[in-house]
VOPAGU-2260 file (C-alpha; in pm, 1 decimal, decimal comma):
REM VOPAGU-2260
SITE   aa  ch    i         X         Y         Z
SITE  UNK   A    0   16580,9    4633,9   -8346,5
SITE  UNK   A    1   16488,8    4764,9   -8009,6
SITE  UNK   A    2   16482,5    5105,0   -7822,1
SITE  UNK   A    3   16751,6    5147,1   -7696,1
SITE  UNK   A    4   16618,0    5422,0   -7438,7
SITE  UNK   A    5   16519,7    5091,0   -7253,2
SITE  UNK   A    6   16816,5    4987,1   -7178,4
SITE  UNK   A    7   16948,8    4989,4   -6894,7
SITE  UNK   A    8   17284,9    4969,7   -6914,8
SITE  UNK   A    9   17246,8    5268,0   -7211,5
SITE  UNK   A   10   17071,9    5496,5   -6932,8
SITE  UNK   A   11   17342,8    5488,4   -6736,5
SITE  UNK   A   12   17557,2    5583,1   -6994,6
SITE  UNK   A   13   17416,8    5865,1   -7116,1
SITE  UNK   A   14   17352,9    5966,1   -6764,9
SITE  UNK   A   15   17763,4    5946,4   -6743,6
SITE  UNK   A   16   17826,3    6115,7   -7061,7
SITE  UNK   A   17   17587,2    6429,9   -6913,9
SITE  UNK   A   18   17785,1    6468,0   -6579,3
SITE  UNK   A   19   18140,5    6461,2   -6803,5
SITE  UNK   A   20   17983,0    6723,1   -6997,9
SITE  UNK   A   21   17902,5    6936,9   -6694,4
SITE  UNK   A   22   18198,0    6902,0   -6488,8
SITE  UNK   A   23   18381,5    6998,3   -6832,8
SITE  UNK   A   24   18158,1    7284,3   -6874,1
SITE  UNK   A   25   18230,2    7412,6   -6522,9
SITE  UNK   A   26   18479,5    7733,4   -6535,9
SITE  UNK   A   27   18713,6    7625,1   -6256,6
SITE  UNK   A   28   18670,0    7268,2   -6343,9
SITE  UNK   A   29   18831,6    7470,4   -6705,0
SITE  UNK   A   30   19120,9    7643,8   -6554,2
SITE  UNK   A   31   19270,1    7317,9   -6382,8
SITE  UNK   A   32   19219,4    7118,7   -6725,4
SITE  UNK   A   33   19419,4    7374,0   -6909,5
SITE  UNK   A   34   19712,0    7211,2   -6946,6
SITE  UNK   A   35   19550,4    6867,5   -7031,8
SITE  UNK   A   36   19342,1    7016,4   -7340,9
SITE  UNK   A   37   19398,1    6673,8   -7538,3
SITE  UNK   A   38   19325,3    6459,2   -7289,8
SITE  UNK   A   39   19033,8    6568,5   -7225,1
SITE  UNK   A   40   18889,2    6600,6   -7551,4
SITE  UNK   A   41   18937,6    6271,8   -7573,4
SITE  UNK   A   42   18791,3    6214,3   -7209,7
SITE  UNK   A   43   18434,7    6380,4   -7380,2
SITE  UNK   A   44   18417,3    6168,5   -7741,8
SITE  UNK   A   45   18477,8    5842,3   -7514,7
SITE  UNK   A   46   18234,5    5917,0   -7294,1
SITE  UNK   A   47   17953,0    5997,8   -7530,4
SITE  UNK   A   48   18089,9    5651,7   -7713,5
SITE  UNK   A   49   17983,7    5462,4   -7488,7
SITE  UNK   A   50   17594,3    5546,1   -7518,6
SITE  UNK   A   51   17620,1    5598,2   -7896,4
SITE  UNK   A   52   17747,9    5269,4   -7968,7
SITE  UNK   A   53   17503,8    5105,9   -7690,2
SITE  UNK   A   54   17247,1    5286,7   -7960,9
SITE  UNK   A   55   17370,1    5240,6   -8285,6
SITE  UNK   A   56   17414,6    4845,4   -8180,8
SITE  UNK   A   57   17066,0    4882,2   -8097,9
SITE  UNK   A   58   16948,0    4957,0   -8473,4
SITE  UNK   A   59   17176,3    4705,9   -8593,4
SITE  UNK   A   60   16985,9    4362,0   -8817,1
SITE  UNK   A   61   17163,9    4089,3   -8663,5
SITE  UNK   A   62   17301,2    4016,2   -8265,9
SITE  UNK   A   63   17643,8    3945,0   -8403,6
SITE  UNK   A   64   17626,7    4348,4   -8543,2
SITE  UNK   A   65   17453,1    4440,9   -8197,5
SITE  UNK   A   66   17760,7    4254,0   -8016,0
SITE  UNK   A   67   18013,5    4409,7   -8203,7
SITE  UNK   A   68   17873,2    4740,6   -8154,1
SITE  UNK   A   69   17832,3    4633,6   -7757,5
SITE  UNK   A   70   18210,1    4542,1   -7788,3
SITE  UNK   A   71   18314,9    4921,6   -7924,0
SITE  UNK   A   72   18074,7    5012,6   -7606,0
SITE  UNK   A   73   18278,9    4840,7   -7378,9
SITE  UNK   A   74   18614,8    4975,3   -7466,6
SITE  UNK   A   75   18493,9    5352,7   -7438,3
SITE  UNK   A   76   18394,6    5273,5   -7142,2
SITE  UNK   A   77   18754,4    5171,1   -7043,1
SITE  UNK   A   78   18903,8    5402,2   -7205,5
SITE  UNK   A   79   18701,1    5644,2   -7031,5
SITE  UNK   A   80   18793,0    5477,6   -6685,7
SITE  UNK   A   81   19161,3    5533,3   -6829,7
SITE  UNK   A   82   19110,4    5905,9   -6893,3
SITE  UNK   A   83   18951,8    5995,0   -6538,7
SITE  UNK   A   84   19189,2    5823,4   -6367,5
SITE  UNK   A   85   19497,1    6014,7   -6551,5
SITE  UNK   A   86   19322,6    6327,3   -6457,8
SITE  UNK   A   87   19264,9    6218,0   -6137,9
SITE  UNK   A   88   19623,7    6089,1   -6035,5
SITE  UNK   A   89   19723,5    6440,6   -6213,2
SITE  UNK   A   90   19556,8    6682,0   -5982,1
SITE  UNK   A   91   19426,6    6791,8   -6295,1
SITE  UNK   A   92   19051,0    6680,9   -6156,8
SITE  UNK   A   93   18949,9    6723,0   -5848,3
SITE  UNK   A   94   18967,7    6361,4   -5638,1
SITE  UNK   A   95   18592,0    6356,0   -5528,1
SITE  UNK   A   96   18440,8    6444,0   -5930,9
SITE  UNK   A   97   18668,1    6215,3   -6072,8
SITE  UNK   A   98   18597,7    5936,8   -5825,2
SITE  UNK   A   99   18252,5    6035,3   -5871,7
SITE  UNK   A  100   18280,5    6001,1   -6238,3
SITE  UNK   A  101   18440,7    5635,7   -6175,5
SITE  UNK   A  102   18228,5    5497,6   -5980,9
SITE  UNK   A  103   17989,1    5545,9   -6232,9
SITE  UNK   A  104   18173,8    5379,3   -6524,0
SITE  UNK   A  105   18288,2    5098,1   -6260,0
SITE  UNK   A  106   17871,4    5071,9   -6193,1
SITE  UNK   A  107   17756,0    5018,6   -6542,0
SITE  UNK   A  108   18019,7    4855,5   -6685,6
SITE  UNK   A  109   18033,4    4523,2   -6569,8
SITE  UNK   A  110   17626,0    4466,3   -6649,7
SITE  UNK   A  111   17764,3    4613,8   -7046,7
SITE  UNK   A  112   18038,1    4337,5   -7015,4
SITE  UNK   A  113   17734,6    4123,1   -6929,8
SITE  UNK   A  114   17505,0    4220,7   -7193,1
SITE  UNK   A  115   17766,2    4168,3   -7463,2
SITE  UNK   A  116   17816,9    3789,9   -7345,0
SITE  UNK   A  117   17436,6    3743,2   -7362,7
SITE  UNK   A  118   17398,3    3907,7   -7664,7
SITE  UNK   A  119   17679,6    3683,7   -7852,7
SITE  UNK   A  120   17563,4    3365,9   -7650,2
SITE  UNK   A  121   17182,4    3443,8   -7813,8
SITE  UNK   A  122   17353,9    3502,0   -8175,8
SITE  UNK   A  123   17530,1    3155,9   -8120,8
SITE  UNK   A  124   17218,6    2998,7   -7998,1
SITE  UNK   A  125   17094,9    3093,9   -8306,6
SITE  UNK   A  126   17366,4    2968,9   -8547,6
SITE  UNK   A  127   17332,8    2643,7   -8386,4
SITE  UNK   A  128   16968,1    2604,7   -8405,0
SITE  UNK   A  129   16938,2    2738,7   -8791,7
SITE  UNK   A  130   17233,2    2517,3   -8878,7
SITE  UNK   A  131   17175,8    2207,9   -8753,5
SITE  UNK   A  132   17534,5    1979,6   -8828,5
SITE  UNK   A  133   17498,0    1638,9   -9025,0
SITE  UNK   A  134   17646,2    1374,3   -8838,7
């Protein structure tokens, strides 16, 4: 178990999640969203996935849990990506936010692609070394 504070890659994922949450909260930000009430609901519980499954991997006993959790991380995060982009390509966002919002997924994501691959190449690492094959 580690804290998962820490981490990078969890930082900047919570530091996401906070910005959706404001530019949600923000009345004229409201009125254009209106018509696109489902969309983004689902635009706030992936964004706040991301960072809660970065932590609950975190508190997980084994890297193969951690990993999987690290693997829910990573598709938030996509799906998240998915969700500004519709509201971008909409009108229903304004451009600079949502590009704003983006670029931010687009920074952290590919070092939480690269922390799952390290994290399951540790857990294999592992296997290998605690199960030694008989020849």
């Amino acid at each position: 178990m580690q804290d998962f504070t820490r981490l990078r890659v969890w930082q900047r994922a919570h530091e996401l999640a906070v910005q959706v949450a404001q530019v949600l909260a923000d009345r004229q930000v409201q009125r254009q969203l209106a018509l696109h009430r489902a969309t983004v609901g689902q635009l706030r519980r992936s964004s706040t996935s991301v960072s809660a499954n970065i932590a609950e991997g975190c508190s997980q006993p084994s890297q193969e849990q951690f990993a999987r959790f690290l693997a829910i991380a990573i598709g938030s995060a996509t799906e998240t990506q998915n969700h500004l982009l519709f509201l971008r390509d909409t009108n229903a966002l304004p451009p600079g936010v949502a590009d704003l919002l983006l670029a931010q997924v687009e920074d952290f994501r590919p070092a939480l692609i690269k922390l799952h691959a390290t994290v399951i190449a540790q857990s294999r690492a592992r296997r290998s070394n605690t199960n030694p094959g008989t020849l």
